[in-house]
C-alpha positions in Angstrom: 5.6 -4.3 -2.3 7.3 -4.4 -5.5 7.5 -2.0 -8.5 7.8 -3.6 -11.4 8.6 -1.0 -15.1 6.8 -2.4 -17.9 6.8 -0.9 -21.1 3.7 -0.3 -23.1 3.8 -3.1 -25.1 4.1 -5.6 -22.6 1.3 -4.3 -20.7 -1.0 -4.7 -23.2 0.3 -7.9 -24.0 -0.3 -9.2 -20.7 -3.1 -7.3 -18.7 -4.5 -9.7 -16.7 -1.7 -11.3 -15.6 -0.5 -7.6 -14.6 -3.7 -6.5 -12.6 -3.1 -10.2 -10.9 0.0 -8.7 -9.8 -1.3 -5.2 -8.4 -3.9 -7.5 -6.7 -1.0 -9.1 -4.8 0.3 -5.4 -3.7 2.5 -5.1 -6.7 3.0 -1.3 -8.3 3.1 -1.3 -12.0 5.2 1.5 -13.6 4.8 1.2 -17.0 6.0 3.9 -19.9 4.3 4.7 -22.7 5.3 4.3 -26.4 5.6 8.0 -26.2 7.7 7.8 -22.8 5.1 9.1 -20.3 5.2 7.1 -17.2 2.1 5.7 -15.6 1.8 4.2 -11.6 -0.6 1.1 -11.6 -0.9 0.5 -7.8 -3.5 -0.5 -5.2 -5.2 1.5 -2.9 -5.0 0.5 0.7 -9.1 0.7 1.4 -9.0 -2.5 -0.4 -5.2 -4.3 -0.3 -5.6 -7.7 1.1 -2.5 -9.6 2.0 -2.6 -12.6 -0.4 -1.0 -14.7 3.3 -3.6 -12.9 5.9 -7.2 -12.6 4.1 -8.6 -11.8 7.4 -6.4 -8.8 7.4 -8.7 -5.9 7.5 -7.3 -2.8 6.5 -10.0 0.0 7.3 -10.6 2.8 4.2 -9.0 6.0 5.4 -12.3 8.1 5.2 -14.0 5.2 7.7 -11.0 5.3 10.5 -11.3 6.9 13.8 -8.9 7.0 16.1 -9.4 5.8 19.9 -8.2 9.0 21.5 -7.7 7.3 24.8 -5.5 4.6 23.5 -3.4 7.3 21.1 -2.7 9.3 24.4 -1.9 5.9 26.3 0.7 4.9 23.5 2.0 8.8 23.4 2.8 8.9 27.2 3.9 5.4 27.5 6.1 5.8 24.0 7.7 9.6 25.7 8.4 8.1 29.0 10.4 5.5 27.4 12.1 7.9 25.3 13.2 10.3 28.0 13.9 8.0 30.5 17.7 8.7 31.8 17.6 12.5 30.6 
């Protein structure tokens, strides 16, 4: 992901070719005519990789963990890390 500073002007100049860009996982920062600064960026719940469309990325509110495979990963992930102490 990219951030990319605008400035007012050439955001409204060029809006849709801007919100293409956030679409592609681009962060807009532009700043204002009066120099407040303002984060244009996309939300993960709906990112999609432009080069995996089948990517699905789940919306935060929706995930639940597999509490059997995060202890699997945990115990498999310490062993490894304290093997040799």
């Amino acid at each position: 992901m990219n951030i990319i500073n605008l400035s007012q002007g050439e955001f409204q100049e060029n809006v849709p070719f801007s919100l293409r860009l956030v679409e592609k996982g681009n962060t807009l920062k532009v700043t204002t005519d009066n120099g407040i600064v303002c984060i244009i960026s996309p939300v993960a719940s709906v990112a999609q990789d432009p080069e995996a469309p089948d990517l699905n990325i789940p919306n935060p509110d929706e995930f639940v963990p597999d509490p059997v495979g995060t202890r699997t990963y945990v115990d498999a992930a310490l062993r490894e890390m304290t093997q040799g102490l």
